[in-house]
N, C-alpha and C positions, 0 to 999 in steps of 0.2 A: 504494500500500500504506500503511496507517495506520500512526501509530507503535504501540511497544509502551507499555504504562503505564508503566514507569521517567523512559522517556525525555519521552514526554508531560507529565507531572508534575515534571519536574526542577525542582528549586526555582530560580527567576530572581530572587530577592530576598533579603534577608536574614530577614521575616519567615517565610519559606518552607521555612526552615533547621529541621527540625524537633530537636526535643530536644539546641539545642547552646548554649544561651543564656549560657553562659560564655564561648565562645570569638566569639560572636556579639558581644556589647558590646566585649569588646576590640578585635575588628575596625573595630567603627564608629565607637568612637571615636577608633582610629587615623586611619583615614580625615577623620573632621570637624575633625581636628585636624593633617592632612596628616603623619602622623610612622609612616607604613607602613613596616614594615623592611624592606630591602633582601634576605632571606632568611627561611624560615619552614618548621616542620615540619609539618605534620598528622598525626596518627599517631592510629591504634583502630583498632577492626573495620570489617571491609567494611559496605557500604551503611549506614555511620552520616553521611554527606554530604561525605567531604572533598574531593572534588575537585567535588562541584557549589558548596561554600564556593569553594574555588580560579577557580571562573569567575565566580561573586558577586563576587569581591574582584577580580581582572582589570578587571571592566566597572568597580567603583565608581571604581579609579585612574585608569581614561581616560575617566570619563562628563566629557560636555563641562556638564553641570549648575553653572549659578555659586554653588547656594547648595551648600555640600559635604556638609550634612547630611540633603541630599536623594539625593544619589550612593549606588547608581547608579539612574537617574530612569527605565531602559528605556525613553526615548522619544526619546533624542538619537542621532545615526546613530550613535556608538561604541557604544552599547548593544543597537541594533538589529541591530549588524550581528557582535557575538558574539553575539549570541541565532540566527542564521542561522548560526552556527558558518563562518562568510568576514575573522573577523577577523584577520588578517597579524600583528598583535600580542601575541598570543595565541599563543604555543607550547604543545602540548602531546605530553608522550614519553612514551612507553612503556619504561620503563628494566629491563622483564623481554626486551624484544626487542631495545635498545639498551646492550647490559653490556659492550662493550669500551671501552677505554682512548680507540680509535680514534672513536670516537663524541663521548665527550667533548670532546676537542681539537678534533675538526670544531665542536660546540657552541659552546666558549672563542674559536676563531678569529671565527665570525661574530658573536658577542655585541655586539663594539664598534661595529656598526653601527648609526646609529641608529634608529629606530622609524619604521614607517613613514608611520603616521596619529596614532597615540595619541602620550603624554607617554613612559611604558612600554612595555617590551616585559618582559610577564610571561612566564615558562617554569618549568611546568607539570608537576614530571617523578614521575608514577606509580609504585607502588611500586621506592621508589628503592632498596631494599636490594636488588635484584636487581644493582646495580653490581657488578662485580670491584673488588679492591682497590687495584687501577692506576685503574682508572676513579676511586676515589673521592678517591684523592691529586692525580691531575689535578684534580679539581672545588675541592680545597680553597684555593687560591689566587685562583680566582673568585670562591668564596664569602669568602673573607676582604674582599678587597677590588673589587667588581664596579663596571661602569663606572655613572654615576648613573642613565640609561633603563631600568636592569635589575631584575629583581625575581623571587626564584627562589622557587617555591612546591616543597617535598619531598613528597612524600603516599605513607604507610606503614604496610600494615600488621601490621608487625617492627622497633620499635623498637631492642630486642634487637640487633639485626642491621647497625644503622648506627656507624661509626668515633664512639665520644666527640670527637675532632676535629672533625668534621663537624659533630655535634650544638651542640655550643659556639659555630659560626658561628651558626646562629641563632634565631630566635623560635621557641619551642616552645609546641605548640596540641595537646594530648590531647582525643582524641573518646570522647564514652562509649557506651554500647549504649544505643539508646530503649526506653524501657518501654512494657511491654502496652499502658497507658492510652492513652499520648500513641500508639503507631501505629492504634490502633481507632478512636480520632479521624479521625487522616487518612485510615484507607482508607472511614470512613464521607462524609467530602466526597467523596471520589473517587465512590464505589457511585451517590454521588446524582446526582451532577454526567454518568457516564455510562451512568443508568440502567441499575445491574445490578443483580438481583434475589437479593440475599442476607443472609438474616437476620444479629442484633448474635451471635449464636452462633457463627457461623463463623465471623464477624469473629475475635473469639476465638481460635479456632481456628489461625487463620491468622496472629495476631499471640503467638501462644506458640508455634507452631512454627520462626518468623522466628529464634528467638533474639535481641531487639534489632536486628533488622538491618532498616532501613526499605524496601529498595531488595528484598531476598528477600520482605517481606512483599507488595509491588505486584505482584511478578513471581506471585508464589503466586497473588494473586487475577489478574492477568492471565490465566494457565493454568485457573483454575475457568472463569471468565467465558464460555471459549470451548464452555462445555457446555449446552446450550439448557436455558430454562426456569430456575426458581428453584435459586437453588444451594441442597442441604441437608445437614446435617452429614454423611450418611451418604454422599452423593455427595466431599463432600472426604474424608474419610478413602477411600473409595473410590481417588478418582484420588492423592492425596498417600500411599498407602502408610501412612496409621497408622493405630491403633487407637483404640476409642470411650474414655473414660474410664474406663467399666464394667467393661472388657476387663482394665484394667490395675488397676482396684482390686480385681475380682477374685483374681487374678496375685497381686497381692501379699498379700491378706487368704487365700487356700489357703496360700501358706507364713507365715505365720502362725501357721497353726491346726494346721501338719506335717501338712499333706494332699497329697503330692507328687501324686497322681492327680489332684485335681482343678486345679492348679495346670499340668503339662505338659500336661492336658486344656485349659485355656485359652489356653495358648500355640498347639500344635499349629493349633486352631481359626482361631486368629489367624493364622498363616501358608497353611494353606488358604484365606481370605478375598483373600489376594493383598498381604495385612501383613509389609511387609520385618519381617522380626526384628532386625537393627540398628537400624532404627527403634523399634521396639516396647523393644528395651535404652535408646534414650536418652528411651524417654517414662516405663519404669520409675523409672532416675537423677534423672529430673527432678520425677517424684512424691515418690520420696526423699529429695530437696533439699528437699520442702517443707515434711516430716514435720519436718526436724532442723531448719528456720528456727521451725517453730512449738513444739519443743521449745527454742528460744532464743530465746525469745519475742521475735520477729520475723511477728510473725502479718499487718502491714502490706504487708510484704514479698512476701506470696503472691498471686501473679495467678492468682486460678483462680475459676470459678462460686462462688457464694456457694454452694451447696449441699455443695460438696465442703468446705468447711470443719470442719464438723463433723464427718465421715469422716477429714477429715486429723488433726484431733483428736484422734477418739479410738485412732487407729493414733501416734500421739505418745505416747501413756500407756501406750500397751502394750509400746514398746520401749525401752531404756535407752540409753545418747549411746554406747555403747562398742558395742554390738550393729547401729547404725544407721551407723557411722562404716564399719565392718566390710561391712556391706551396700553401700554409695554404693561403696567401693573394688572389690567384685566385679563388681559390673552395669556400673562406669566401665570393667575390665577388658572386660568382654563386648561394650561398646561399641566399643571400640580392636583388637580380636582379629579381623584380616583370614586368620589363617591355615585358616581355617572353610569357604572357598567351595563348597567340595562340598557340606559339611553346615551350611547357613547357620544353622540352629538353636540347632545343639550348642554353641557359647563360651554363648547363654541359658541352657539345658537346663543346662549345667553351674554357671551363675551362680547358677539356682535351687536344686538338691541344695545347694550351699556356704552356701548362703543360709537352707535348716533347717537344717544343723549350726548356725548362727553364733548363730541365734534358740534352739535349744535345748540351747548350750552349757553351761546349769548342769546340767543335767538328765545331759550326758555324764560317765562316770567320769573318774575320774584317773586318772595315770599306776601300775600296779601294780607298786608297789617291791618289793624284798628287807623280809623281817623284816614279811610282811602278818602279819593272822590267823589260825590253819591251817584249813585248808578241805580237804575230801574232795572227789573224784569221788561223783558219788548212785549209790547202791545199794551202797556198798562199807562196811564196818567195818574195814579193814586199819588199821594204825599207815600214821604219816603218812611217806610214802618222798618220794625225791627227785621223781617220777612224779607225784605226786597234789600237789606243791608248787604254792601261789599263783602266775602269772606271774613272775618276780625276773630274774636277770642270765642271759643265753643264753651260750653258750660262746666262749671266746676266741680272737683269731686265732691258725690255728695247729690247734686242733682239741684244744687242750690242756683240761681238766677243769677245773669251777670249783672243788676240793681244791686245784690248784695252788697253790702262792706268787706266781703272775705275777696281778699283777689285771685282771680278764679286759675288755676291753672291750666295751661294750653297746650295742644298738639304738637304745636310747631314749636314750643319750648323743648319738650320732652323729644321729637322727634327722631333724634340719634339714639338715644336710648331704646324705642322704640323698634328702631332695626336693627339693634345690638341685639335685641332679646329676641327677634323673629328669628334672627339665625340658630340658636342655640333648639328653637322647634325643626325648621327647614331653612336649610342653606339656599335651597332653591328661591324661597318665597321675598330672604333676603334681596338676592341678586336680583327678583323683578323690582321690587321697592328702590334698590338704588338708582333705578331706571327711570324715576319718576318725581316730581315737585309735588310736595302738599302745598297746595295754594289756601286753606282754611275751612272755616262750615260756613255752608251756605243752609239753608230750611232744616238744619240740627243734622249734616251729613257732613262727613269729610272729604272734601275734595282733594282727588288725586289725578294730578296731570301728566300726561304720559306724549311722547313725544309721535308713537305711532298706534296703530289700528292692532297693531301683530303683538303688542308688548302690552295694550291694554288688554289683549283677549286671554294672555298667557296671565294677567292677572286673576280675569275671572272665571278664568278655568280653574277646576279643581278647590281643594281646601283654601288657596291661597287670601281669600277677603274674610272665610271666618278668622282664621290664623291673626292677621292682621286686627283682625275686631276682639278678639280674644285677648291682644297684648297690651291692646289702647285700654280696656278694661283694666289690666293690672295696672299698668303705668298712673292711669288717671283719677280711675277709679268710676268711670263714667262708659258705657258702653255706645260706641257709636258708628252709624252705618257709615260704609262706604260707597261712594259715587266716584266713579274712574269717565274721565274724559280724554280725548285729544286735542292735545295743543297741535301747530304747526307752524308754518310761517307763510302762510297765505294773510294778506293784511286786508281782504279786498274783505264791502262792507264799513268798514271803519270813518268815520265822521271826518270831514278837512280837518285840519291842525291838530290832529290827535296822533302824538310819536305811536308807532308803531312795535316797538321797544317797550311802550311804559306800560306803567300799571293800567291806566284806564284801559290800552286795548287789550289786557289779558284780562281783564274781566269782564271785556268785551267777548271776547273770541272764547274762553272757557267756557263763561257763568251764563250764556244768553243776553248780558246784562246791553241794555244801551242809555246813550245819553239825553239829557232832558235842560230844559232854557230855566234860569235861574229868571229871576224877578228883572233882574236887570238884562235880560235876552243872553247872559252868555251862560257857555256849556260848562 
């Protein structure tokens, strides 16, 4: 059986080391210079190379090569014979399967032995934050002072997670994520070297979907590779679960333009295609990332087709740093939200509704306070009664009258709270409420304004208005209906010299409400 490409390709050299050229010169000059520490951390994300550096750096301290700045020369039997993975010298643990206390001491006991071909005996111990905290106070008297054969390589990645004790014994080596460039590079030797058939696009493809990670991106084209004939982008997104570019600037340029229809129309699509939607949320995020780096003029920064730049562009000018910050935090949510399984869609589906409010927040009313403008119910000439009053304060816990002396508490004081505590019933019911303005009560109801047709109906579907009437109860003490409306930004209707912006036309355009000649003819 062949190998897989990871393991094929492991790098055996230090030039081979791809994208760590800091920690690489330190290494080798350690080495040419015989003054390797006796302890050492490796810490970053998986498949950025730390433990293939950890057997680089192994072979180089036992290569029998006399000149040392040739080390390690893979040609002398100590080099050969860690390259055949049979070298004795050469420990390597598994310290996620290895986490008791008991482990380590068997470790500490045989250490003092000496080596049994090489000068060293390197050990090797893989994400080491998996130790118990026994385990790791056992290890710290070792690493303080280890017998001179010894040489302890840490490799982690949760630095977080390791005792500062620990960390203090010794050489600290941070690994960073490789970039687009530098893996398109390498999987383009590889493509040649064994003849697979795949254009510099997918490459692409496949090195943006890696997220920096060299060892995910080999494995990626490994798994294409094994589909006959030329691989083409439509075949990887195919087998890898994600969507074309198109899919997704679409996605984003419908809400945009507050077109929910053509926007859940492009999602849905994309999920019938056989497109994870959690994938499809973190290829949104990561479109989004690119907008806000070219909005921070970072435009270097952006590994994407040269085409898309000028799309990334001009979706940069069309949004502002406070509306874009607002967006990455929802779609980051909709990427993390596992509670979804049955309806894998719906954390999207809900990320996009949240996502036109957020874009056309100017355009949403404020909050309608006490002491608006007076406004009528249309068709009515009555005097202005407590009935036909602008939204202002709903009645107090208690069921007391806003005449009282008690000052009454309100909705839209308590409002945050009120969402706080929906979520802890349904996360779901949460996310439509963010979605939406309480604008006040109007005939003893709470008005809630929503931005579309799609996001008011996903309110009053299901539980979600008792839910909501059930926490205004607690909070207030006062139980009260709800009334869900659509705002927009249609202005037509609206009286001359009335901003289109203010209070009076959102309670125009909301509440029915219109306006009426004061004694002295004005409105």
């Amino acid at each position: 059986m062949s190998k897989v490409l990871y393991l094929k390709w492991r790098p055996g050299d230090w030039e081979e080391v791809i994208g760590q050229d800091h920690i690489i010169t330190t290494l080798r000059n350690a080495v040419r210079q015989d003054r390797v520490s006796h302890a050492q951390i490796f810490s970053g994300p998986r498949g950025t190379g730390k433990t293939s550096t950890a057997r680089v750096l192994a072979k180089a301290v036992n290569c029998l090569a006399e000149d040392l700045s040739a080390r390690p020369c893979n040609e002398c039997a100590h080099c050969q014979s860690v390259m055949r993975g049979d070298f004795l010298d050469l420990i390597e643990i598994d310290a996620a399967s290895n986490t008791s206390v008991d482990d380590v001491r068997d470790l500490r006991d045989k250490i003092n032995f000496s080596p049994n071909l090489g000068r060293y005996k390197v050990y090797v111990i893989d994400e080491v934050h998996m130790l118990s905290p026994s385990a790791f106070n056992a290890l710290l008297k070792t690493l303080e002072e280890p017998p001179a054969h010894a040489i302890f390589i840490l490799a982690t990645t949760e630095i977080h997670k390791i005792p500062v004790t620990v960390i203090s014994r010794c050489q600290r080596h941070d690994f960073r994520r490789i970039s687009v460039a530098e893996i398109i590079n390498r999987l383009k030797e590889m493509v040649e070297a064994e003849h697979i058939q795949v254009g510099e696009d997918v490459l692409g493809l496949i090195a943006r979907q890696a997220t920096g990670s060299l060892r995910d991106a080999i494995s990626i084209l490994d798994q294409l590779s094994s589909a006959e004939g030329e691989i083409t982008p439509g075949l990887a997104h195919q087998i890898l679960g994600t969507s074309p570019d198109e899919a997704v600037l679409n996605f984003v340029e419908a809400m945009m333009k507050g077109d929910p229809g053509a926007g859940l129309n492009t999602l849905h699509q994309s999920s019938q295609r056989g497109n994870d939607p959690g994938q499809f949320a973190r290829q949104v995020v990561g479109y989004l990332r690119n907008v806000l780096l070219m909005q921070m003029n970072n435009r270097d920064r952006i590994d994407v087709p040269e085409d898309l730049l000028e799309v990334i562009e001009t979706h940069a000018g069309r949004m502002n740093n406070k509306q874009l910050l607002n967006l990455i935090r929802v779609f980051n949510r909709a990427v993390l939200d596992k509670g979804a399984a049955w309806q894998p869609t719906l954390p999207l589906e809900m990320a996009f509704l949240e996502g036109l409010d957020i874009l056309n927040k100017e355009s949403v009313p404020e909050e309608v306070r006490p002491n608006s403008p007076p406004v009528k119910p249309a068709g009515t000439n009555q005097p202005e009664s407590s009935e036909s009053a602008p939204p202002a304060e709903e009645p107090p816990a208690g069921g007391k009258s806003p005449g009282t002396e008690q000052q009454p508490l309100t909705v839209l004081q308590h409002w945050k709270e009120i969402v706080e505590r929906v979520r802890e019933i349904n996360p779901a019911t949460q996310g439509i409420l963010n979605s939406c303005k309480p604008l006040g009560i109007k005939d003893n109801q709470l008005v809630l304004s929503f931005r579309s047709d799609a996001i008011k109906g996903k309110m009053e579907g299901g539980d979600h208005l008792k839910i909501c009437q059930d926490v205004i109860e607690k909070v207030i003490g006062v139980r009260l209906p709800v009334l869900c409306v659509v705002g927009g930004k249609d202005q037509s209707g609206l009286p001359d010299g009335v901003d289109p912006n203010g209070l009076v036309a959102a309670v125009v355009r909301e509440l029915g409400g219109t306006l009426v000649d004061d004694q002295d003819g004005k409105k």
